[in-house]
N, C-alpha and C positions, 0 to 999 in steps of 0.2 A: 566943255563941260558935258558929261554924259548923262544923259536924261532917262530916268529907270522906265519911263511910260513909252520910248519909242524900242526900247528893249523887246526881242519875244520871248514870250511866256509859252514856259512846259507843261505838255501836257499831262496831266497826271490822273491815271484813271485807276480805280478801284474794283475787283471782282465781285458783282452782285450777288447776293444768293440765286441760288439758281442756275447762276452763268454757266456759259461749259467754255470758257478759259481757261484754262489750267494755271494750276499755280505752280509758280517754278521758283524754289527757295535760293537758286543762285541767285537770285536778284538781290536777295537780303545781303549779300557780302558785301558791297558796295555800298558809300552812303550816298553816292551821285544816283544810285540808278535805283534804291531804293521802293521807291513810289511808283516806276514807270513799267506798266506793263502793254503788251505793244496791241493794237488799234484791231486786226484782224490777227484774231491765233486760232488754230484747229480747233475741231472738236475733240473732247476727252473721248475715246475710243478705249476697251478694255487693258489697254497695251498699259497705259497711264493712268489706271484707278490706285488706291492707294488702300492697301490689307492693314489691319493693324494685325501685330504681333510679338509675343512675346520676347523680354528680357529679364533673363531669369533676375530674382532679387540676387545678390551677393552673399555668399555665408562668412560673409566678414562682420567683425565693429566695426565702429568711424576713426578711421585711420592708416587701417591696414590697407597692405597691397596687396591685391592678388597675380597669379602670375596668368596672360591668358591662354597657355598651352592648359594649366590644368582649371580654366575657368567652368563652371556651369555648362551645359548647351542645352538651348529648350528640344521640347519633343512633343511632337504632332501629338493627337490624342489616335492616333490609328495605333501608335506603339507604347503608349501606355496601358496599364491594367485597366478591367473593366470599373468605373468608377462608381454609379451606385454601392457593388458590392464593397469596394475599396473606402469608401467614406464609413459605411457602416460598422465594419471591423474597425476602424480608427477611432470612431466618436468612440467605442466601447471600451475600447481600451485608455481613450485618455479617461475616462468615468470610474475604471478600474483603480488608476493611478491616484486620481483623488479618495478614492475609499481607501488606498495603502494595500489593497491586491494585485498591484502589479508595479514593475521596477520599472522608473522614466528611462531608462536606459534602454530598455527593451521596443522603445520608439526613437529613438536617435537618430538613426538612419534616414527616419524619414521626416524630421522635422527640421526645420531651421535653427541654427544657434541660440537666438533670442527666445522660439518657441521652447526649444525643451527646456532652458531654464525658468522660463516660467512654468513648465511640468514640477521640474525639480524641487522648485520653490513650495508650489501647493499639491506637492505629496505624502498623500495621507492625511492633508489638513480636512476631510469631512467626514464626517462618523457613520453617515449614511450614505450609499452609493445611489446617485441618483439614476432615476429612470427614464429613459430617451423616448420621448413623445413621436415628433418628428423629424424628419429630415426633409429640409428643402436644398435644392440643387439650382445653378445657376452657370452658365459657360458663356461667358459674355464672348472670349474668343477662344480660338482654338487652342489646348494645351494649360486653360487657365478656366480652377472648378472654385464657385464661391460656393460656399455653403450657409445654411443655417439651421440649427438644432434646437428644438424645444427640449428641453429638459424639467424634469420637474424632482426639485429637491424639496425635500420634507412635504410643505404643505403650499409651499411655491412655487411659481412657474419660471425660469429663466431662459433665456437665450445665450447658444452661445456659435458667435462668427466666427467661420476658420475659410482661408484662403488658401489652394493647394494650385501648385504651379508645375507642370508638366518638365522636368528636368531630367537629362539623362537617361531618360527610357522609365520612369519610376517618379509617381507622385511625392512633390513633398511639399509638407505644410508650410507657410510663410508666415500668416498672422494667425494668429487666435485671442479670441475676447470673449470676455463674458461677460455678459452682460445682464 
């Protein structure tokens, strides 16, 4: 009869904060080896830090395929346009779109599928063209601008969220909300 207490027991160690163990996701492929990372591992040296970086959204719906010779490809912000000025002509013209002085068409290019149909949808819909307060800017990483826009309709003040993603050498918008 085998007895599970004269058995040896694995060891299984966990990366502390702090540690400089690297974490090594081959391990996750395995369910044996799962938990075990090994007793003495190098220090993290720059060789093995880890960038975050962009993936462009897809200008697909849910379902489609894309092919990926003609997929997206992100782009540094060295080879995009200068972005202050590039948001501020943007916010104006989507402003324009909702007062019915400018064709959503005329932003296509540069916005996401789901974005410009929501241009499409609320064009023309406001009688007064609102007037842009602020612009706050945000790059949390390279190639990727969050924005946010104070506007001020009628005798109110809103906010509106847009997300521009460094694609192809040429910002384009991804989300927009208002909010």
């Amino acid at each position: 009869m085998n007895n599970d207490a004269t058995t040896p027991a694995t060891v299984v160690t966990w990366p502390q904060a702090g540690s400089d163990r690297p974490f090594d996701p081959e391990l996750w492929s395995h369910p044996a080896l799962a938990l075990y990372l090994p007793q003495e591992a190098p220090p993290l040296s720059k060789s093995t830090s880890r960038k975050l970086y962009l993936v462009p959204t897809p200008n697909t719906y849910a379902g489609e395929s894309i092919d990926r010779d003609f997929a997206p490809q992100p782009s540094p912000a060295a080879d995009l346009p200068q972005l202050q000025e590039w948001v501020e002509r943007f916010v104006i013209s989507i402003v324009e779109i909702w007062g019915g002085r400018r064709h959503p068409m005329q932003l296509a290019r540069w916005c996401h599928r789901s974005v410009h149909a929501q241009l499409v949808r609320k064009s023309g819909s406001m009688k007064e063209i609102p007037r842009v307060r602020k612009i706050y800017l945000s790059e949390p990483i390279d190639g990727v601008c969050e924005s946010t826009v104070t506007l001020r309709i009628n005798e109110r003040v809103r906010s509106l969220a847009l997300r521009f993603e460094g694609v192809d050498k040429r910002w384009l918008c991804t989300e927009m909300v208002l909010l």
